[in-house]
Residue frames as a rotation matrix with the C-alpha (Angstrom) as fourth column:
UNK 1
0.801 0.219 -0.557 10.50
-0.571 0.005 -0.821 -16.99
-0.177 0.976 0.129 37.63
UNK 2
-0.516 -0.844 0.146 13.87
-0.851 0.524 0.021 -18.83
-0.095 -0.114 -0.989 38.40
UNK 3
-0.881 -0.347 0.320 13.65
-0.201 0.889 0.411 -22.69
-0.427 0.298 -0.854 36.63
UNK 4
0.121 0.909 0.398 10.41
-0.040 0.405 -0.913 -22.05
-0.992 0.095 0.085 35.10
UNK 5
-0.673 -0.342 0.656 10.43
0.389 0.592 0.706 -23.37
-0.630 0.730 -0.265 31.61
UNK 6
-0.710 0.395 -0.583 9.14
-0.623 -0.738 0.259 -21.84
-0.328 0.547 0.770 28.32
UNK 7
0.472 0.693 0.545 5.94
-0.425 0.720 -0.549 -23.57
-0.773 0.028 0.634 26.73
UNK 8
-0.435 -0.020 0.900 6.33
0.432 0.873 0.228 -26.26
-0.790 0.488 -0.372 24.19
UNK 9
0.685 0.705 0.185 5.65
0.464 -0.226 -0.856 -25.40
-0.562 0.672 -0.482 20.80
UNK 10
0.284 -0.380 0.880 6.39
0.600 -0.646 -0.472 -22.71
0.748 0.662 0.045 18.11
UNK 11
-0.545 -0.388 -0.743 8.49
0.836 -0.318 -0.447 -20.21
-0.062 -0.865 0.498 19.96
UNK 12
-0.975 0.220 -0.030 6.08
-0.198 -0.803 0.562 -17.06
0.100 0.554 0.827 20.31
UNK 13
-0.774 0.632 0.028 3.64
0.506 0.592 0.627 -19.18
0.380 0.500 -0.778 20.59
UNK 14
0.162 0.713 -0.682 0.18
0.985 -0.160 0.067 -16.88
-0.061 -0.683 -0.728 21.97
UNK 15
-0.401 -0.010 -0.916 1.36
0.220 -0.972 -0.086 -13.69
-0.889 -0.236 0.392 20.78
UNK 16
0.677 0.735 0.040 -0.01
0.071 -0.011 -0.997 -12.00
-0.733 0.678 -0.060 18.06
UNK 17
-0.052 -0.507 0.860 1.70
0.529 0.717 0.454 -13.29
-0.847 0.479 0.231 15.08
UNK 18
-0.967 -0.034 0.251 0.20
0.231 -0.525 0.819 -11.54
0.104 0.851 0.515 12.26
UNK 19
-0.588 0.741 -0.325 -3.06
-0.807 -0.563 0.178 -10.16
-0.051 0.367 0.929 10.55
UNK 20
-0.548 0.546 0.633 -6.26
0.473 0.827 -0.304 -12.15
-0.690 0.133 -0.712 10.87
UNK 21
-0.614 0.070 0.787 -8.45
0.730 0.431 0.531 -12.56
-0.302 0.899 -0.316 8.12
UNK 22
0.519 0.731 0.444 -10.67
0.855 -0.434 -0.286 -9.98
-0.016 0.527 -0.850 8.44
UNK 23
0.266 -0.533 -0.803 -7.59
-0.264 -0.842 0.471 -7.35
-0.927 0.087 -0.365 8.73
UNK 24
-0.470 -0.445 0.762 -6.72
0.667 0.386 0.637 -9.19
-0.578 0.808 0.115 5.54
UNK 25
-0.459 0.555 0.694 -9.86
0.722 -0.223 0.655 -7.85
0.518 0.802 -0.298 3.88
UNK 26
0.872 0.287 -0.397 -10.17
0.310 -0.951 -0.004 -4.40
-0.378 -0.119 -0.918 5.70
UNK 27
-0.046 -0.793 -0.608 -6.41
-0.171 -0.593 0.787 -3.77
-0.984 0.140 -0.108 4.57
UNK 28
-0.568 -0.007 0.823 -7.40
0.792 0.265 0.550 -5.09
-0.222 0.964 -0.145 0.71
UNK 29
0.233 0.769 0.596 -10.41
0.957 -0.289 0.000 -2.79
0.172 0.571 -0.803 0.51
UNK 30
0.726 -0.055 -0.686 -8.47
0.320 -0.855 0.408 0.05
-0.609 -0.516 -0.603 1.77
UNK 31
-0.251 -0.782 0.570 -5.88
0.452 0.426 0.784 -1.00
-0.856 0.455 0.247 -0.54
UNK 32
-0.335 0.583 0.741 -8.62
0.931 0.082 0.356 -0.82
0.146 0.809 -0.570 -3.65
UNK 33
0.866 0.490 -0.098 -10.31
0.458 -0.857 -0.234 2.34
-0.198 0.158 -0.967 -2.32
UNK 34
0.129 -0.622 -0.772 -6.69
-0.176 -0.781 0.600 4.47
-0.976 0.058 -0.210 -2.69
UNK 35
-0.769 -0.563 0.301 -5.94
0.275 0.132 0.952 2.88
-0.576 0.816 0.053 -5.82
UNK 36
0.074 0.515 0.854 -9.50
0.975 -0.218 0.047 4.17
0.211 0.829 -0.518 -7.31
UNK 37
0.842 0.432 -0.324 -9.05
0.451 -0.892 -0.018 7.30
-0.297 -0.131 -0.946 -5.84
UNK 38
-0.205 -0.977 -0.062 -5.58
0.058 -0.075 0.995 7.59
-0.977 0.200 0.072 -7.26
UNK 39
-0.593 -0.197 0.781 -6.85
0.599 0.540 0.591 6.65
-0.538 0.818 -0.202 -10.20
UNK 40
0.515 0.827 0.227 -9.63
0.836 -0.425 -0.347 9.40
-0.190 0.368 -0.910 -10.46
UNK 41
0.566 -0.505 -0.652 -6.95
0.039 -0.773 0.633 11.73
-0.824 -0.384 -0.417 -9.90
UNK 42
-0.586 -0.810 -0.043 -4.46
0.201 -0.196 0.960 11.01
-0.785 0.553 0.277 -12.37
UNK 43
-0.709 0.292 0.642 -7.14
0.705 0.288 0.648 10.51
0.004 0.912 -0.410 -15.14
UNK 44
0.341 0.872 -0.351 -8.49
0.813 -0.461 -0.356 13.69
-0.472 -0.164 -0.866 -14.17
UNK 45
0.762 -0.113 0.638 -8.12
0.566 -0.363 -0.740 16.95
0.315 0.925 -0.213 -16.86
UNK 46
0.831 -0.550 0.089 -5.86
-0.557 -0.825 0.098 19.03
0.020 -0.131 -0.991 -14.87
UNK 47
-0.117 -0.993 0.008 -3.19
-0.597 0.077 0.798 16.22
-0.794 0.088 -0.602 -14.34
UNK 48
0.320 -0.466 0.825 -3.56
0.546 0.802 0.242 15.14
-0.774 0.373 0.511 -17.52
UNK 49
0.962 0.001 0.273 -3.38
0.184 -0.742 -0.645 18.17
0.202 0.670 -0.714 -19.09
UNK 50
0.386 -0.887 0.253 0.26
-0.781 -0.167 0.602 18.91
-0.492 -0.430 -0.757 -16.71
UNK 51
-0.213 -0.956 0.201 1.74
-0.212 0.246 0.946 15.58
-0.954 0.159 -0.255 -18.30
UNK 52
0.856 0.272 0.440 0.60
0.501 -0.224 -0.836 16.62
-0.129 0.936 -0.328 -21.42
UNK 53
0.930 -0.239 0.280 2.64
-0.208 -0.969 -0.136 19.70
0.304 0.068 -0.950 -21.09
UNK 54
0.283 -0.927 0.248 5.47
-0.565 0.048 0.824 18.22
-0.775 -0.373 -0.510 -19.30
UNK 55
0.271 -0.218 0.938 5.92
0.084 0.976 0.203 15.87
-0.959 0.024 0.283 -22.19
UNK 56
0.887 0.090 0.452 5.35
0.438 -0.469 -0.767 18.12
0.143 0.878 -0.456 -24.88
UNK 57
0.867 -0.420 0.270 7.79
-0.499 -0.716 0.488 20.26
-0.011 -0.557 -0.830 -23.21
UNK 58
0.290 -0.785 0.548 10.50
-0.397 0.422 0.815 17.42
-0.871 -0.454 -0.189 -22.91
UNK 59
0.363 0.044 0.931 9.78
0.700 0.647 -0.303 16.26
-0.615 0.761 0.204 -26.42
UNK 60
0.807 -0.412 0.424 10.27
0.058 -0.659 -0.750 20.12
0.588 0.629 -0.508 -28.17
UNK 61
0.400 -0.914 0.069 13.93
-0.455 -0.133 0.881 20.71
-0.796 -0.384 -0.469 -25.63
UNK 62
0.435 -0.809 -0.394 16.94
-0.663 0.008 -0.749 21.01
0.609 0.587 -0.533 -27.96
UNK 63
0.917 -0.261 0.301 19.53
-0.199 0.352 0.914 18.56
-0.344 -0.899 0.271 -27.37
């Protein structure tokens, strides 16, 4: 390996660099599915009933 020379180019060049397109759009739609299932959650009656209550709760607190 003594006086061999690196390729020409971008340094790096031939490893894997980043995300190809279709990780693009398996990490988007994975993205979207947490963010509806996040979303069924919060907008569901028990937690919205809890920051109901916490809020009520913070709103009647002497101060």
């Amino acid at each position: 390996m003594l006086g061999r020379r690196a390729p020409a180019g971008r340094p790096g060049r031939g490893r894997d660099a980043g995300m190809t397109t279709s990780e693009y759009a398996m990490g988007t739609i994975a993205a979207c599915a947490f963010a509806a299932v996040l979303y069924k959650v919060v907008t569901s009656d028990v937690v919205s009933a809890g920051l109901e209550s916490v809020i009520g709760r913070a709103l009647d607190a002497p101060f």
